[in-house]
Each structure stands twice: as structure tokens, then as C-alpha cells.
VOMAR-406301 format. One line per field, with one value per residue: x, y, z of N, C-alpha, C in turn; residue in one letter. Coordinates in steps of 0.1 Angstrom, whole numbers, plus 5000, padded with zeros to 4 digits. Layout:
REM residues N
nc1 [X | ...]
nc2 [Y | ...]
nc3 [Z | ...]
cac1 [X | ...]
cac2 [Y | ...]
cac3 [Z | ...]
cc1 [X | ...]
cc2 [Y | ...]
cc3 [Z | ...]
res [a | ...]
//
This chain:
REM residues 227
nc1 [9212 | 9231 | 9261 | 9280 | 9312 | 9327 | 9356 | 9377 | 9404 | 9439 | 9456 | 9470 | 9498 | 9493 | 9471 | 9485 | 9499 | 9481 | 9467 | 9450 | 9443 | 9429 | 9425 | 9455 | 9482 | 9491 | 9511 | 9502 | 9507 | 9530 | 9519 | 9489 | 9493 | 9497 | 9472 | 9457 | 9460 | 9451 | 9423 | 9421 | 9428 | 9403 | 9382 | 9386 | 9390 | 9360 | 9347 | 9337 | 9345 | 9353 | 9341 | 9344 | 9359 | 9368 | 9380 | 9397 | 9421 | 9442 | 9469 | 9469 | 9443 | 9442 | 9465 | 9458 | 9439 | 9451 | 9465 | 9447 | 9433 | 9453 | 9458 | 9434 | 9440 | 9432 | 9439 | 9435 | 9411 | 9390 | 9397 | 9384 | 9398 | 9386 | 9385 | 9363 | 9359 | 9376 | 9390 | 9372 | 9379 | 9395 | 9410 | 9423 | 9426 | 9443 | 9473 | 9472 | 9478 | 9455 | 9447 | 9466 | 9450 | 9428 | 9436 | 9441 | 9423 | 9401 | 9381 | 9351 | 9351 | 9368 | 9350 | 9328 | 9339 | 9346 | 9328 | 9301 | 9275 | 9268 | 9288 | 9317 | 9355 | 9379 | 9388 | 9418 | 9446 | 9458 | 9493 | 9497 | 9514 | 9506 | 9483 | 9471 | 9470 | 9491 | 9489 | 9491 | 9471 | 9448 | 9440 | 9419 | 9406 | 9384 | 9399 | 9384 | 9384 | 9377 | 9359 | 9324 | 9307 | 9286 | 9291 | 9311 | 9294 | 9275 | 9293 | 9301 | 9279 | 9266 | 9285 | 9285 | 9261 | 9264 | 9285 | 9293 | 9269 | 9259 | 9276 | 9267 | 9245 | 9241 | 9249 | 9271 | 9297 | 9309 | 9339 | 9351 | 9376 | 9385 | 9375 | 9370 | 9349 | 9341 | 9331 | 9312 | 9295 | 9284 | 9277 | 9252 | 9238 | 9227 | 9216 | 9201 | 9208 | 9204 | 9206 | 9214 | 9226 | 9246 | 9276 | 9284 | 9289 | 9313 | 9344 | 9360 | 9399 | 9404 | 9384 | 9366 | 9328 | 9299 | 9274 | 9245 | 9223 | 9195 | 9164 | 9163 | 9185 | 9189 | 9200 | 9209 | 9239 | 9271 | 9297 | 9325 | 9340 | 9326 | 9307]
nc2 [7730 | 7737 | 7730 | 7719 | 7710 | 7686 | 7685 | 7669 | 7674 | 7658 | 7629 | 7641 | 7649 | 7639 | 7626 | 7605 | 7595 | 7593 | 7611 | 7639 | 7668 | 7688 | 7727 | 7731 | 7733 | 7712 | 7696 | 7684 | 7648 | 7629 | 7610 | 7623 | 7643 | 7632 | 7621 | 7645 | 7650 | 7633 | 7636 | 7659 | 7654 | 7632 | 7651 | 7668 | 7646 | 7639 | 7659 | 7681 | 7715 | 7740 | 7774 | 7789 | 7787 | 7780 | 7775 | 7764 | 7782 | 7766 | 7746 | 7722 | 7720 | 7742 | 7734 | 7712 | 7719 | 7740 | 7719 | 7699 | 7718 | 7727 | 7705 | 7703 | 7725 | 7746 | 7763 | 7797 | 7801 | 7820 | 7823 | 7817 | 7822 | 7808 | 7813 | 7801 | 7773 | 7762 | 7729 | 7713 | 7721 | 7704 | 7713 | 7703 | 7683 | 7680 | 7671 | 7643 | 7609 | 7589 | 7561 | 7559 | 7580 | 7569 | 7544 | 7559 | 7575 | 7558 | 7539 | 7546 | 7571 | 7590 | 7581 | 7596 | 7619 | 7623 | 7617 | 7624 | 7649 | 7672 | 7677 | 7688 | 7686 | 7687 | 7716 | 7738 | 7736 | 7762 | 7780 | 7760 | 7740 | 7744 | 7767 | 7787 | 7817 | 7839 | 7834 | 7848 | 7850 | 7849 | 7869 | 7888 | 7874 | 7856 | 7828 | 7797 | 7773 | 7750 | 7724 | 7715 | 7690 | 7703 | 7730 | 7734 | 7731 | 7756 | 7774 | 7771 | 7771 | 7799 | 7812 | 7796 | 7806 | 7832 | 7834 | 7814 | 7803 | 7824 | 7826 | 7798 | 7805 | 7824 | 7803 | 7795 | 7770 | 7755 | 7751 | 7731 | 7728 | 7714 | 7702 | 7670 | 7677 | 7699 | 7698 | 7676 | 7692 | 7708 | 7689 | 7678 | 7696 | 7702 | 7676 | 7673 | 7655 | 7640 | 7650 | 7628 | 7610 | 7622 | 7627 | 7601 | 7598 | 7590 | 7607 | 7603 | 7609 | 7631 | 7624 | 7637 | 7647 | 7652 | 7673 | 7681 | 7705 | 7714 | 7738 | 7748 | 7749 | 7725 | 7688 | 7657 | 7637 | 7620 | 7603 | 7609 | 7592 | 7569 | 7574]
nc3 [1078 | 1107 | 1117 | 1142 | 1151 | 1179 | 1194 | 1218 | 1232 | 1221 | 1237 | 1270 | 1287 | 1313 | 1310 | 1304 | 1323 | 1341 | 1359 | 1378 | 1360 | 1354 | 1354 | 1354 | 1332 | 1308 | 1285 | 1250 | 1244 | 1223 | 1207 | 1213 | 1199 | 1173 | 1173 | 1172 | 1147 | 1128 | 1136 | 1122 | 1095 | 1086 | 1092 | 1070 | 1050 | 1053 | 1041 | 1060 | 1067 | 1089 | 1095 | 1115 | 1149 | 1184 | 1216 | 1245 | 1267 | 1273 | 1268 | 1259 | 1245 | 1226 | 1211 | 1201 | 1188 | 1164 | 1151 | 1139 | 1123 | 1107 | 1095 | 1081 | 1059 | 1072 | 1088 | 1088 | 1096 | 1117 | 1150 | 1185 | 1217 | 1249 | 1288 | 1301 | 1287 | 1296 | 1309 | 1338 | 1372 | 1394 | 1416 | 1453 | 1446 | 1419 | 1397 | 1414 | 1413 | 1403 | 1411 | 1432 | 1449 | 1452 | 1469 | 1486 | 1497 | 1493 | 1470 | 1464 | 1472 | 1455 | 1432 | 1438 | 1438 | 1412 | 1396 | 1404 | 1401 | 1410 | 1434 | 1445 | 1440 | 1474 | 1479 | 1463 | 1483 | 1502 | 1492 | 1474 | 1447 | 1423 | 1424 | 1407 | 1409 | 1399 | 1370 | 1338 | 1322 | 1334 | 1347 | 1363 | 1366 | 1386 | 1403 | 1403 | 1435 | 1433 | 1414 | 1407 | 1384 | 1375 | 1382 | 1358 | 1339 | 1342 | 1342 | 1316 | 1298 | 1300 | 1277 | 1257 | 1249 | 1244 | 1226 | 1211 | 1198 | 1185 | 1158 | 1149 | 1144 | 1124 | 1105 | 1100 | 1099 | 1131 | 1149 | 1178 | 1200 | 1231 | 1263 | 1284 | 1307 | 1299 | 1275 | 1279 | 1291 | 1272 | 1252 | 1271 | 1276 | 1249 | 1238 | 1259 | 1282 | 1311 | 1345 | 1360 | 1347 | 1329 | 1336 | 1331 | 1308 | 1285 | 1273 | 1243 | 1234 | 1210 | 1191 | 1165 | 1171 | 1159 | 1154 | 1140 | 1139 | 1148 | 1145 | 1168 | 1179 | 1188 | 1188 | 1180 | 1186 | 1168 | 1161 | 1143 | 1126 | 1129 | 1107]
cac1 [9213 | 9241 | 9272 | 9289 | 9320 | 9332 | 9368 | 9385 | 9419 | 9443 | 9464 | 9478 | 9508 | 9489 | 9464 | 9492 | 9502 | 9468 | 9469 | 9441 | 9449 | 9420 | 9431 | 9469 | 9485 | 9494 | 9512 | 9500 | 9519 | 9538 | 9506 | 9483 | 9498 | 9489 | 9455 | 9448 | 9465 | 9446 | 9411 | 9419 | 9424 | 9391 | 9371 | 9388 | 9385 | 9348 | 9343 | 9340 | 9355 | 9349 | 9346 | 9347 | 9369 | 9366 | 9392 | 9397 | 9431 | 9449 | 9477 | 9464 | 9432 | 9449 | 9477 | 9445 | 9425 | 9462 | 9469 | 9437 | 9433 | 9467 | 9458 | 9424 | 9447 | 9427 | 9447 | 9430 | 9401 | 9395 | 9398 | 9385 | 9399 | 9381 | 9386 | 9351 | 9356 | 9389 | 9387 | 9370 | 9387 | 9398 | 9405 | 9427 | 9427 | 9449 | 9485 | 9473 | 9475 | 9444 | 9450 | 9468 | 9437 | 9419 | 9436 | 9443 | 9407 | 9386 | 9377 | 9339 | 9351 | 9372 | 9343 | 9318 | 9348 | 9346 | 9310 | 9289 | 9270 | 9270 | 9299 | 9330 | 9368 | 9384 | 9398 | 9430 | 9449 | 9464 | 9502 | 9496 | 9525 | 9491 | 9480 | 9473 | 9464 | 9496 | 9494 | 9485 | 9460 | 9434 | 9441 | 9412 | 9391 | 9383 | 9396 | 9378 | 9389 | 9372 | 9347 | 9317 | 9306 | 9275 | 9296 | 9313 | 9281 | 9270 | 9302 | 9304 | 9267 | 9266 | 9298 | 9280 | 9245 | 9268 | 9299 | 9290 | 9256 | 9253 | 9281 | 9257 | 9225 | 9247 | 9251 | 9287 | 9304 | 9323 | 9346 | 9354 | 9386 | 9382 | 9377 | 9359 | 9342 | 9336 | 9327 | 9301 | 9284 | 9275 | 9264 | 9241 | 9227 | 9223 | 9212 | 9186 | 9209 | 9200 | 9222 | 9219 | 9234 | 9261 | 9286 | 9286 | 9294 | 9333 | 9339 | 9380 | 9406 | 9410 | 9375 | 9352 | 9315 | 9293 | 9259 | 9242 | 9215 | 9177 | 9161 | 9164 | 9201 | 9196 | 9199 | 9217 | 9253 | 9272 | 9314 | 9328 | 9347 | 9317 | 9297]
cac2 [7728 | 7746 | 7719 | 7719 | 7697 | 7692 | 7675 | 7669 | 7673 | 7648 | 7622 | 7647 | 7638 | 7634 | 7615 | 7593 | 7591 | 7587 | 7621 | 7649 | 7675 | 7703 | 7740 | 7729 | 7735 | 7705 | 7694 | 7665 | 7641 | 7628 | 7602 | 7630 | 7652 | 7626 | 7623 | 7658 | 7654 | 7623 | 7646 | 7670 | 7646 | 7628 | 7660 | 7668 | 7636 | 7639 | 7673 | 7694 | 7727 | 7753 | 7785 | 7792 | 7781 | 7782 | 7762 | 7776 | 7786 | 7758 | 7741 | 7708 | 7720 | 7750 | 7726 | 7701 | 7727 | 7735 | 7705 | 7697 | 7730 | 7724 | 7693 | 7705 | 7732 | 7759 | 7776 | 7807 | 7799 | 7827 | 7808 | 7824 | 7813 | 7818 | 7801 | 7795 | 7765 | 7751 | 7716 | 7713 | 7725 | 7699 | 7713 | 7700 | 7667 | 7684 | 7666 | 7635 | 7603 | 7585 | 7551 | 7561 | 7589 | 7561 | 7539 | 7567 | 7577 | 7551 | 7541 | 7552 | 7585 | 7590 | 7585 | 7611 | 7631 | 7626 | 7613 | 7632 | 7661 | 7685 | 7674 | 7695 | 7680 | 7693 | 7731 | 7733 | 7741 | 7774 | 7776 | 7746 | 7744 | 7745 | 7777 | 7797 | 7832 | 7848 | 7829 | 7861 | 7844 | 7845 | 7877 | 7895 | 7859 | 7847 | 7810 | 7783 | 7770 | 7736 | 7731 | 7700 | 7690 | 7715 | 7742 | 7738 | 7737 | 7769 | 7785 | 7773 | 7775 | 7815 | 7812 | 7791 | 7811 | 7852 | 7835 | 7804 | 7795 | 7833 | 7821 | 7789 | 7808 | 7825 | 7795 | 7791 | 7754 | 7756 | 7733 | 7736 | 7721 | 7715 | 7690 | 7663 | 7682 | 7716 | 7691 | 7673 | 7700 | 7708 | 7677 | 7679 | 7708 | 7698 | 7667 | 7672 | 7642 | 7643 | 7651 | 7614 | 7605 | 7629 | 7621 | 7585 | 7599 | 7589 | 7615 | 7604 | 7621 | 7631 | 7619 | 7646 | 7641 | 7662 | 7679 | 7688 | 7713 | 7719 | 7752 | 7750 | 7746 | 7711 | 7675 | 7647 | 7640 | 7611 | 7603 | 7612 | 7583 | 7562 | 7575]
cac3 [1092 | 1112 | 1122 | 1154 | 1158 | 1190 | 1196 | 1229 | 1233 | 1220 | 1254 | 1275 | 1293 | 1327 | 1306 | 1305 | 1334 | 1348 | 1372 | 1376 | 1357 | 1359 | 1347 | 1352 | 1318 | 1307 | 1270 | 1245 | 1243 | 1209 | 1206 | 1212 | 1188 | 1163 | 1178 | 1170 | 1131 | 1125 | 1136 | 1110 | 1083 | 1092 | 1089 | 1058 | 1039 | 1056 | 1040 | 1073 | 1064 | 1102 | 1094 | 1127 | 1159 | 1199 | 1220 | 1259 | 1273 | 1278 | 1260 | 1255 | 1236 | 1217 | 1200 | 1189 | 1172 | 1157 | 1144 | 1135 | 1114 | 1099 | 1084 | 1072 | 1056 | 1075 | 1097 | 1089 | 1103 | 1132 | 1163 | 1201 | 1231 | 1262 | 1297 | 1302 | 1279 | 1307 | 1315 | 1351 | 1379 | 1401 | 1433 | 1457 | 1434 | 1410 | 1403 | 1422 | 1406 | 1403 | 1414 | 1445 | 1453 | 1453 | 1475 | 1501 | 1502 | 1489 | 1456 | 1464 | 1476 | 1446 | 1424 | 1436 | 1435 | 1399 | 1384 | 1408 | 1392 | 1420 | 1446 | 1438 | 1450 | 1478 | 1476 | 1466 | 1497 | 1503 | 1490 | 1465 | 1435 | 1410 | 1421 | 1389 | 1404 | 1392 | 1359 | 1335 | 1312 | 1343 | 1353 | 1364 | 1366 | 1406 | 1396 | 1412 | 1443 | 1430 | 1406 | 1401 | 1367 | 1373 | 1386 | 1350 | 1329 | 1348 | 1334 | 1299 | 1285 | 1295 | 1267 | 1247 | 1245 | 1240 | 1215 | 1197 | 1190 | 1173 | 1149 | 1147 | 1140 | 1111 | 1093 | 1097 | 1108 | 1141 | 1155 | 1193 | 1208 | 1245 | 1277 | 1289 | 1310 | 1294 | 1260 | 1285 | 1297 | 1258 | 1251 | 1282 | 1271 | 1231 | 1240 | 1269 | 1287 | 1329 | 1355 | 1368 | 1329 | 1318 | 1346 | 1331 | 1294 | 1286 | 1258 | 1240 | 1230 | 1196 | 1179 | 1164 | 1174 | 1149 | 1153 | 1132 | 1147 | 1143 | 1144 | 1181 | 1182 | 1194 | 1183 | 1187 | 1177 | 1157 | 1157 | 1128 | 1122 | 1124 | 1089]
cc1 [9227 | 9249 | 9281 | 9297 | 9328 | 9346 | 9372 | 9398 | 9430 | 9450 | 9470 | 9489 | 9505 | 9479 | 9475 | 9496 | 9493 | 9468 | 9460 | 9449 | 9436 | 9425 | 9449 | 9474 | 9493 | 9497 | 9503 | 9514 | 9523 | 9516 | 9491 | 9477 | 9492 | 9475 | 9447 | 9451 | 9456 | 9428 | 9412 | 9417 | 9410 | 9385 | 9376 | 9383 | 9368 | 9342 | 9335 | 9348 | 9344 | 9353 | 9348 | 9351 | 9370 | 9376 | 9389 | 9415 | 9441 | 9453 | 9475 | 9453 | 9439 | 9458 | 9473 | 9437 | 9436 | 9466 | 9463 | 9433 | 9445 | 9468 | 9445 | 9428 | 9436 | 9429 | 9444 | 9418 | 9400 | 9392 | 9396 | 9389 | 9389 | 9384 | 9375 | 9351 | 9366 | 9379 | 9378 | 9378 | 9386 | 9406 | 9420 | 9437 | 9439 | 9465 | 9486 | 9474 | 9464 | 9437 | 9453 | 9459 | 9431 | 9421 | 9439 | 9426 | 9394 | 9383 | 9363 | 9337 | 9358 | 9356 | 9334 | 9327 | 9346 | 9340 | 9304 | 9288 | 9271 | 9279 | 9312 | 9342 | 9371 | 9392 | 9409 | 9435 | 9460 | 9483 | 9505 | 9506 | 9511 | 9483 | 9481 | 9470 | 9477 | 9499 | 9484 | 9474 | 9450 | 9435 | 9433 | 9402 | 9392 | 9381 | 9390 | 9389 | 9385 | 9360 | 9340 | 9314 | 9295 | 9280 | 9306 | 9307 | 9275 | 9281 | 9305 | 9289 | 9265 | 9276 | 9290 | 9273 | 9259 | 9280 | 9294 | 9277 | 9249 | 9260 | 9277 | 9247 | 9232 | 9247 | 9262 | 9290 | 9314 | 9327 | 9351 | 9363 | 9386 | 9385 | 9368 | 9350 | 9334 | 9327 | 9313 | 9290 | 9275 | 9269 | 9250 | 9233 | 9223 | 9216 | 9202 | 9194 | 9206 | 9208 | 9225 | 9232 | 9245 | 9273 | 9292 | 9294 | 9308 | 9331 | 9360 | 9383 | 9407 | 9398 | 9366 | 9342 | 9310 | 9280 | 9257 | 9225 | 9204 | 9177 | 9165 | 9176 | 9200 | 9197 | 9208 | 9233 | 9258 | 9291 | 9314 | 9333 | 9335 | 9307 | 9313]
cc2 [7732 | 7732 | 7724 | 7707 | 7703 | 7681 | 7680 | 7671 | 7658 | 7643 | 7636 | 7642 | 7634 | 7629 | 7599 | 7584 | 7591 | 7598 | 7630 | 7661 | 7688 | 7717 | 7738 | 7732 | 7719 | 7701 | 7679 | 7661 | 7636 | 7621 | 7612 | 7639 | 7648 | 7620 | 7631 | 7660 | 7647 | 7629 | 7655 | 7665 | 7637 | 7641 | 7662 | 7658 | 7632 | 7649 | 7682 | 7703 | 7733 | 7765 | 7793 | 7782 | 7787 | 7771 | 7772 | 7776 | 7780 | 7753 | 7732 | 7708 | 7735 | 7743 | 7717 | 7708 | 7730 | 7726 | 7701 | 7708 | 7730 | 7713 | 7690 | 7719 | 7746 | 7764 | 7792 | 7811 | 7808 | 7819 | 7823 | 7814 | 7818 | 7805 | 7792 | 7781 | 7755 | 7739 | 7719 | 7715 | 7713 | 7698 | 7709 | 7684 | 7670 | 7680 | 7653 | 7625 | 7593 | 7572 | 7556 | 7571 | 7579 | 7553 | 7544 | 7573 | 7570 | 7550 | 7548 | 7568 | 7592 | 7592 | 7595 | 7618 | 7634 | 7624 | 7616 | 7647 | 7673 | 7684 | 7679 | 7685 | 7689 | 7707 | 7728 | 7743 | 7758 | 7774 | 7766 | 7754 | 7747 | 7753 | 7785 | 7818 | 7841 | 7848 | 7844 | 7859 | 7841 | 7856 | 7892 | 7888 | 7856 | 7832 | 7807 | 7777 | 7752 | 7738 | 7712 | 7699 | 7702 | 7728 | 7746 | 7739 | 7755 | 7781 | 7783 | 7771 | 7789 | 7821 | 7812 | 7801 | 7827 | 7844 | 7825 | 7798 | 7813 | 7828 | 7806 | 7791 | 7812 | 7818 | 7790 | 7772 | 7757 | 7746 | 7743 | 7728 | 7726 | 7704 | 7682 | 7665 | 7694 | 7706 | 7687 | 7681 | 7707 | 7701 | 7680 | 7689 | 7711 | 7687 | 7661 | 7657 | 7648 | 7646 | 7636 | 7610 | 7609 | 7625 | 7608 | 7588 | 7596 | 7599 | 7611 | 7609 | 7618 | 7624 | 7628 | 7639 | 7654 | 7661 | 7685 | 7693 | 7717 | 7732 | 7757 | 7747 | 7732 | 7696 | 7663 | 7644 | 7622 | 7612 | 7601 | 7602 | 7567 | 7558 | 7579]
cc3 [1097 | 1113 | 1131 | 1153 | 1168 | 1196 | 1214 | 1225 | 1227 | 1239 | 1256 | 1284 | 1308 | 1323 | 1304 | 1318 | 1346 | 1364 | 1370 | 1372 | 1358 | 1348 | 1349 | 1337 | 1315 | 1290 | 1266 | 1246 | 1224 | 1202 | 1207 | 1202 | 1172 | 1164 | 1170 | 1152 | 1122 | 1122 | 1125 | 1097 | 1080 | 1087 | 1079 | 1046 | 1041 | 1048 | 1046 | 1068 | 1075 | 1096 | 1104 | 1138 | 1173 | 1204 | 1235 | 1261 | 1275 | 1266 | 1250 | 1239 | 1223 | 1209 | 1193 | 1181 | 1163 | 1145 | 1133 | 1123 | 1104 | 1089 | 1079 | 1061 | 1057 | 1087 | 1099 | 1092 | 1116 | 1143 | 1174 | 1209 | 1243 | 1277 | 1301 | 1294 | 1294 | 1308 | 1332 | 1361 | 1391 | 1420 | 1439 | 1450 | 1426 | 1410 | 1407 | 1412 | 1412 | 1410 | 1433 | 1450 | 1456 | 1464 | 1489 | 1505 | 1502 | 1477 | 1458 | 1468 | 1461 | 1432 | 1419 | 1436 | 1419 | 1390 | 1394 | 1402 | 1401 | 1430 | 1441 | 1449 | 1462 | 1475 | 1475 | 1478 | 1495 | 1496 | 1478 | 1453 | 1422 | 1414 | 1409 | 1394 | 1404 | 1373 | 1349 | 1323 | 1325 | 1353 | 1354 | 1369 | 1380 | 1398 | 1410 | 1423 | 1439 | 1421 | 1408 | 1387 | 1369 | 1376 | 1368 | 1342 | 1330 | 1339 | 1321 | 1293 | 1290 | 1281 | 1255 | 1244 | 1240 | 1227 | 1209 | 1193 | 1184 | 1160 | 1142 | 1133 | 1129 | 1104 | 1089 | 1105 | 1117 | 1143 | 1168 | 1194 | 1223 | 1252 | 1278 | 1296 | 1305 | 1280 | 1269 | 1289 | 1287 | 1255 | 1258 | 1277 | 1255 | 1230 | 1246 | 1278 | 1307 | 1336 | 1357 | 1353 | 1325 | 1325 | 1343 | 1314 | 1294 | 1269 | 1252 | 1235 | 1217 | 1185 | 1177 | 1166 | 1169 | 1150 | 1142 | 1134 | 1138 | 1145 | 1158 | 1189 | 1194 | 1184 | 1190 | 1175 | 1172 | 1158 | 1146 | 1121 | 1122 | 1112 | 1081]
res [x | x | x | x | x | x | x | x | x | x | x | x | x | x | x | x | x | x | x | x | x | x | x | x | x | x | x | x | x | x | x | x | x | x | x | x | x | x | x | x | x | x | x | x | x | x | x | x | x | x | x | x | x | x | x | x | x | x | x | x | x | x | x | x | x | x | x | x | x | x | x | x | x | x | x | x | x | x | x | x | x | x | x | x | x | x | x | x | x | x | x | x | x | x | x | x | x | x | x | x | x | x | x | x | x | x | x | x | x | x | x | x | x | x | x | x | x | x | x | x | x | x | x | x | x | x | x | x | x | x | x | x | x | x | x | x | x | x | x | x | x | x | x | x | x | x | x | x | x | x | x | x | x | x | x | x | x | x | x | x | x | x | x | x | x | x | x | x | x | x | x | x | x | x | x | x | x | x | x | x | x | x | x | x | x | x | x | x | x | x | x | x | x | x | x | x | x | x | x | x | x | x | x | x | x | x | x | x | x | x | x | x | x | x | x | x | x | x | x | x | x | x | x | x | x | x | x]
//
């Protein structure tokens, strides 16, 4: 049976500080760092060995597959990046902290901002410091002005179906490092979970959750640190 593991990112430093971060670039933090070292050792002493590796663009998730690969002493592992994997794009949201978002608009507004399946955030506004379209890692790409969780499913299972579930069907073990969202939107679609459902999933930082896939590249998955 094929093996997908799928890690999130270790704390980022606006995981710490409780702020939407989206496609922002954003570092781990020290605590992260050891998140993502802790994940490698884990699949190692699990005996996980990826012969293949997917991560998206961003800082956060490129320095946990890193890490994580570094202390399964396979660093040679070929790794793609692609953006289609990014965190969800947050929009206007982006930067804010989460608490105070809430108390200037509403905690009930706040929420469908960010567990409704099809309600995207506010655009970010014109001029905004977290504009990315001169950043040269998205250059060619029409970023998102805002994204919902279905607007990032939409963009990461056309990924999935053309780059990682042929290296699947092959027979290889991948490991993905990614987001809560972009991670969610696999689930959802490995798992058969609803729209009303996936929005509620909390996926944390830094614990592989391991498939291990039927003929129909689906099943159900399992944290690693649990068996």
C-alpha cells in the first residue's frame, strides 16, 4: 500500500503571536524548529523512510521538511516545491491579530471569515505592505486577492492529481510539508470528509498523520505518534 505522510509546518512566529498569516513568508520559530526535528526523529524511529518530497514555497514549510529530512538522515530525498501547496490566502486578514479582528468585527464575523467553506476574507486592499506581486517566487502566478478554504482545495488537488499521487501510484513514500489549509483540503479529498466537516478539522504543527492508501488512493489516516 502506497504511504503518504503529511506534516504541517512547525509554530510559526505569527503562530505565536496569534496573527493571520496566509502566503506572508513567515519564519518558525526556535520551538518550531524543534517541532519539525522532533517529526523527523518520529518517522525515523517509526521506520518512514520518503522517497519522495513536496513542500510549497514558503519558509515555514520548506525549513520543516528540512529539518525533518535532516534528522531522518535523508536530505537527498528530491523535494518539489510548488505554490499550489501555500497556506490559504488570507486576504485583507493578513498581519491582523486575531483576537483584536475579532473584537473590531465580531467574533461571529471573524469566524466565517475562517471556518466557512466557501466565504473568502476581505481583499487585501490596494497598496497593502503584504502585497507579494513583486515577490519573484510568484512571478508569472495571478496571486489571490483572497482565498476560502474551497477556493484553496480547487488549487491544490489539480497539484495533487498531475505531481503527487503519480509518485504514489509508483510505489514510492512521500512526505508533504505544508499548511493547515492546503493539508485540509487533502484530507478532504482522501478522506471523503463534507464541506460542512473539514473547516472544523484543527490539523497541529509539527505531527505527521500517515496514510496509508488503497488502490483508489484513498483511506483514512492515523498520527504517527499515536502507534
Amino acid at each position: 500500500m502506497p504511504k503518504l505522510i503529511l506534516i504541517r509546518h512547525g509554530q510559526s512566529q505569527w503562530n505565536l503571536e496569534n496573527r493571520f498569516t496566509g502566503w506572508w513568508d513567515v519564519d518558525v520559530t526556535e520551538k518550531g524548529a524543534a517541532e519539525a526535528w522532533a517529526a523527523g526523529m518520529l518517522m525515523k524511529d517509526k521506520g518512514i523512510a520518503p522517497d519522495a518530497a513536496f513542500t510549497s514555497v514558503q519558509t515555514r514549510a520548506i525549513k520543516t521538511l528540512n529539518l525533518a529530512l535532516e534528522a531522518m538522515g535523508r536530505l537527498w530525498v528530491p523535494v518539489t516545491k510548488n505554490w499550489q501547496l501555500n497556506e490559504r490566502h488570507y486576504g485583507g486578514l493578513t498581519g491582523l491579530d486575531k483576537a483584536e479582528t475579532a473584537a473590531q468585527h465580531g467574533a461571529d464575523q471573524v469566524k466565517i471569515w475562517r471556518r466557512s467553506f466557501d466565504i473568502p476574507p476581505p481583499p487585501l486592499a490596494a497598496g497593502s505592505p503584504y502585497d507579494l506581486s513583486s515577490d519573484p517566487r510568484y512571478a508569472g502566478i495571478k496571486i489571490p486577492a483572497s482565498e476560502s478554504l474551497k477556493d484553496t482545495i480547487d488549487r491544490v488537488l489539480p497539484y495533487w492529481g498531475s505531481a503527487i499521487w503519480p509518485e504514489l501510484k509508483a510505489g514510492k513514500t512521500v512526505l508533504i510539508s505544508a499548511h493547515g489549509n492546503s493539508l485540509r483540503a487533502l484530507v478532504k479529498h482522501l478522506s471523503g470528509i463534507s464541506d460542512a466537516d473539514i473547516s472544523g478539522l484543527e490539523i497541529p504543527t509539527g505531527q505527521p498523520i500517515v496514510y496509508e492508501l488503497d488502490d483508489n488512493m484513498t483511506g483514512d489516516y492515523y498520527y504517527l505518534s499515536e502507534r
